[in-house]
N, C-alpha and C positions, 0 to 999 in steps of 0.2 A: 351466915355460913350456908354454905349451899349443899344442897343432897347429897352431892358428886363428892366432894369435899368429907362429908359424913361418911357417907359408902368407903371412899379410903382408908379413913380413917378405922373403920369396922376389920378392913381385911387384916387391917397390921396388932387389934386386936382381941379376939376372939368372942366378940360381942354378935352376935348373929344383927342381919339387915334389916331384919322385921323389928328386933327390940329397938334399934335405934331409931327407925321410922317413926313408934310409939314414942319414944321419947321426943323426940324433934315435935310431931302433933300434941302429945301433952303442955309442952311450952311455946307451943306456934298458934296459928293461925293460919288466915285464908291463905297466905301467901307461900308458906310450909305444905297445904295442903293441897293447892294448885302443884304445886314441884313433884309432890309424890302421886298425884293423878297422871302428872304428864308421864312422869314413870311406866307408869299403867301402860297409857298411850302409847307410848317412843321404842314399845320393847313387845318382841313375840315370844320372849324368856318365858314362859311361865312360873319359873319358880321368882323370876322380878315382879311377875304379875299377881302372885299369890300374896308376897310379902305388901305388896302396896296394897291389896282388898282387905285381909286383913290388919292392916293398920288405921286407913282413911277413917274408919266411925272411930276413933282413940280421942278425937280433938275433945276439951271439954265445953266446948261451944254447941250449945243446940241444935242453931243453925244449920252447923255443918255434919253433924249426926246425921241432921233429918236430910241433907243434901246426898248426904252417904247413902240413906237408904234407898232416896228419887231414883240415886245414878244406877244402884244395884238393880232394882226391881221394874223400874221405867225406862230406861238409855235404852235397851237393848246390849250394852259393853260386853255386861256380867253372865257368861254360861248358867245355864239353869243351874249344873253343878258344880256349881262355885259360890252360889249366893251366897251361903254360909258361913265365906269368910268373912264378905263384907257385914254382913245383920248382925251376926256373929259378935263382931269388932263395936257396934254400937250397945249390941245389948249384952255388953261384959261387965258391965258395971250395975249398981242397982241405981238409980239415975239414968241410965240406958234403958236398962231392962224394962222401967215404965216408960219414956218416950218411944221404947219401941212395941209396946203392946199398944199406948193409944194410937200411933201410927199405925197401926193391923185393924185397929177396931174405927177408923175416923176416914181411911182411904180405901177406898176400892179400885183393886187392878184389873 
């Protein structure tokens, strides 16, 4: 199922964009989570851009945490104020919360 598909599905019923994003990244992967990056990308909505920062760190893959943090803090994408959603989004959990403290303490920006 694809974003787009998900997104309709949200309007018709009152499930806000952002929960369903989480949801889609909790049982997805790279390829759930490339979808909702290009989101990011494809749109100068901000509140589409809001919803997809903080969702992306939701995945429970490492990986793609630590890739969530790369894009926040390294890409240039992410507005200074805005980082928050994305770090935010990884470090919501406690499992988060320490890959995103050794990530603060192991990388220098």
């Amino acid at each position: 199922m694809t974003i787009s598909i998900v997104c309709l599905y949200v309007s018709s019923t009152m499930l806000s964009q952002s929960t369903v994003y989480r949801i889609v990244l909790l049982n997805g992967g790279v390829s759930e989570y490339e979808q909702i990056l290009a989101e990011y990308r494809g749109t100068e909505d901000n509140q589409v851009r809001k919803y997809a920062m903080f969702t992306l760190g939701a995945s429970r893959d490492v990986a793609l945490k630590t890739r969530t943090l790369d894009w926040a803090l390294k890409s240039g994408e992410v507005k200074m104020q805005d980082l928050f959603y994305p770090v935010g989004a990884v470090t919501g959990s406690i499992d988060g919360a320490e890959l995103g403290w050794k990530y603060f303490q192991d990388v220098r920006l």
